[in-house]
N, C-alpha and C positions, 0 to 999 in steps of 0.2 A: 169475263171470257166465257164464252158457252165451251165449258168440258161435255157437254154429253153430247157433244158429234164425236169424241172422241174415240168412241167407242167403233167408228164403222173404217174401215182399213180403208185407205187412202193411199196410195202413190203419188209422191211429190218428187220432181226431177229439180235440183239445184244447180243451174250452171254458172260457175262462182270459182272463179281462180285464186282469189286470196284463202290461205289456209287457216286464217284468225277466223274470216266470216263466213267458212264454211262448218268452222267447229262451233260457231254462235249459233249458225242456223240447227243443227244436228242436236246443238242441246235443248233449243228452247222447242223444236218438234219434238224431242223425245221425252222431254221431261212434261208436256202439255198434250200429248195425245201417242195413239198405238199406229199413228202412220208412217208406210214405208219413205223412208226418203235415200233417192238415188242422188249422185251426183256426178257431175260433168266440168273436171276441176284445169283441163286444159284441151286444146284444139291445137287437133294436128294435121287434118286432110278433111276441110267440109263436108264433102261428100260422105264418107266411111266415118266421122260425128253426124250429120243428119242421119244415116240410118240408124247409129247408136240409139239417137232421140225417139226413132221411133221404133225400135226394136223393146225399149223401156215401157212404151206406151204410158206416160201417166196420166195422172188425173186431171192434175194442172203443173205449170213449168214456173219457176224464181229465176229471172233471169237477172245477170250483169250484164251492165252494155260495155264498160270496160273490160276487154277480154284479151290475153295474148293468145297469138295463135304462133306455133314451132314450126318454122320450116325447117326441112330435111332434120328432124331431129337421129334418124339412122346413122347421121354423118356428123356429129354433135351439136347440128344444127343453131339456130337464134330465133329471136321470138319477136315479135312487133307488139305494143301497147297500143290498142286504137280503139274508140268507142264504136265507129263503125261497123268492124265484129260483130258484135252486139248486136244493132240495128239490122244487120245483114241477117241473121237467125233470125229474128222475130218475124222479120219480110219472110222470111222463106218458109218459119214456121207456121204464117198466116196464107200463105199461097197455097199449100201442099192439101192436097186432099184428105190425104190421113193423118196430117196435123193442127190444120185449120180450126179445130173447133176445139183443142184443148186450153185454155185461158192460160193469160201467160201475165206475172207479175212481173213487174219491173222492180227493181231493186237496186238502187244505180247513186253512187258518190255525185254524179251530174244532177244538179239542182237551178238550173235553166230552165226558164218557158218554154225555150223553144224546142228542149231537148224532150222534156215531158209531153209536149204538142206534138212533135213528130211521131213517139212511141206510142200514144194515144192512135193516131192518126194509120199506123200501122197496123194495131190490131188489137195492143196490150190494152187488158181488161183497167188495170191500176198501175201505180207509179208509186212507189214509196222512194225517198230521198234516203239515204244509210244514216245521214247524220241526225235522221229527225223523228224516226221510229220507235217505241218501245218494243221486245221482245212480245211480250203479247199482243202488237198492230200486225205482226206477219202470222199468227193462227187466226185473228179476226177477218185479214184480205183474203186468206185462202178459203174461210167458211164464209163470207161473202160473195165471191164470185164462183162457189161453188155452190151458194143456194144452201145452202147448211142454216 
């Protein structure tokens, strides 16, 4: 693993609903490099999350395609399980002007061609599968597709 990028401060945005593999990701960034990492651990209103995303402004984005989103959660609202979510951000975070050029990992329990081909095909830089990664393959794609 190249540690000496680790030395230049980074913002990494996490969009990652599971609390197991949010805490995976947070140690294996923190314990291999001094970059900030944000996270983005439920969706509640697309619109007021997309500006989240870009009010964070990072460096590069770890996305899940599997994501709940809460409706009416003011009201105790429910949540939908759908990969589409997922899809739907990376479409919209590749359209947007002021998010378009941020690279965006894939990170997704979805381990289909066609699911990978589609995300590719959207915009995402890389595709790692959760079940096939080691902890040190997610600081090598971020210093990859960040030219590090």
């Amino acid at each position: 693993m190249a540690n000496s990028f680790s030395a230049k401060n980074l913002k990494v945005l996490l969009i990652e609903d599971d609390s197991y593999a949010v805490q995976f990701y947070q140690d294996v960034i923190s314990s291999e490099t001094n970059w900030e990492l944000e996270v983005i651990d439920s969706l509640t209103d697309i619109e007021k999350d997309f500006e989240r995303i870009k009010k964070i402004n990072p460096d590069v984005i770890l996305l899940d395609l599997i994501l709940p989103l809460f409706s009416e959660p003011e009201k105790g609202g429910s949540y939908i399980l759908d990969k589409e979510l997922g899809f739907q951000i990376l479409e919209r975070l590749k359209k947007d002007e002021a998010t378009k050029k941020i690279p965006v990992i894939v990170i997704s329990a979805l381990s289909g061609e066609a699911d990978k081909d589609r995300a590719k095909a959207l915009g995402a830089e890389k595709y790692l599968v959760k079940s096939e990664i080691l902890p040190f393959q997610i600081i090598e794609a971020i210093e990859e597709v960040l030219g590090l």
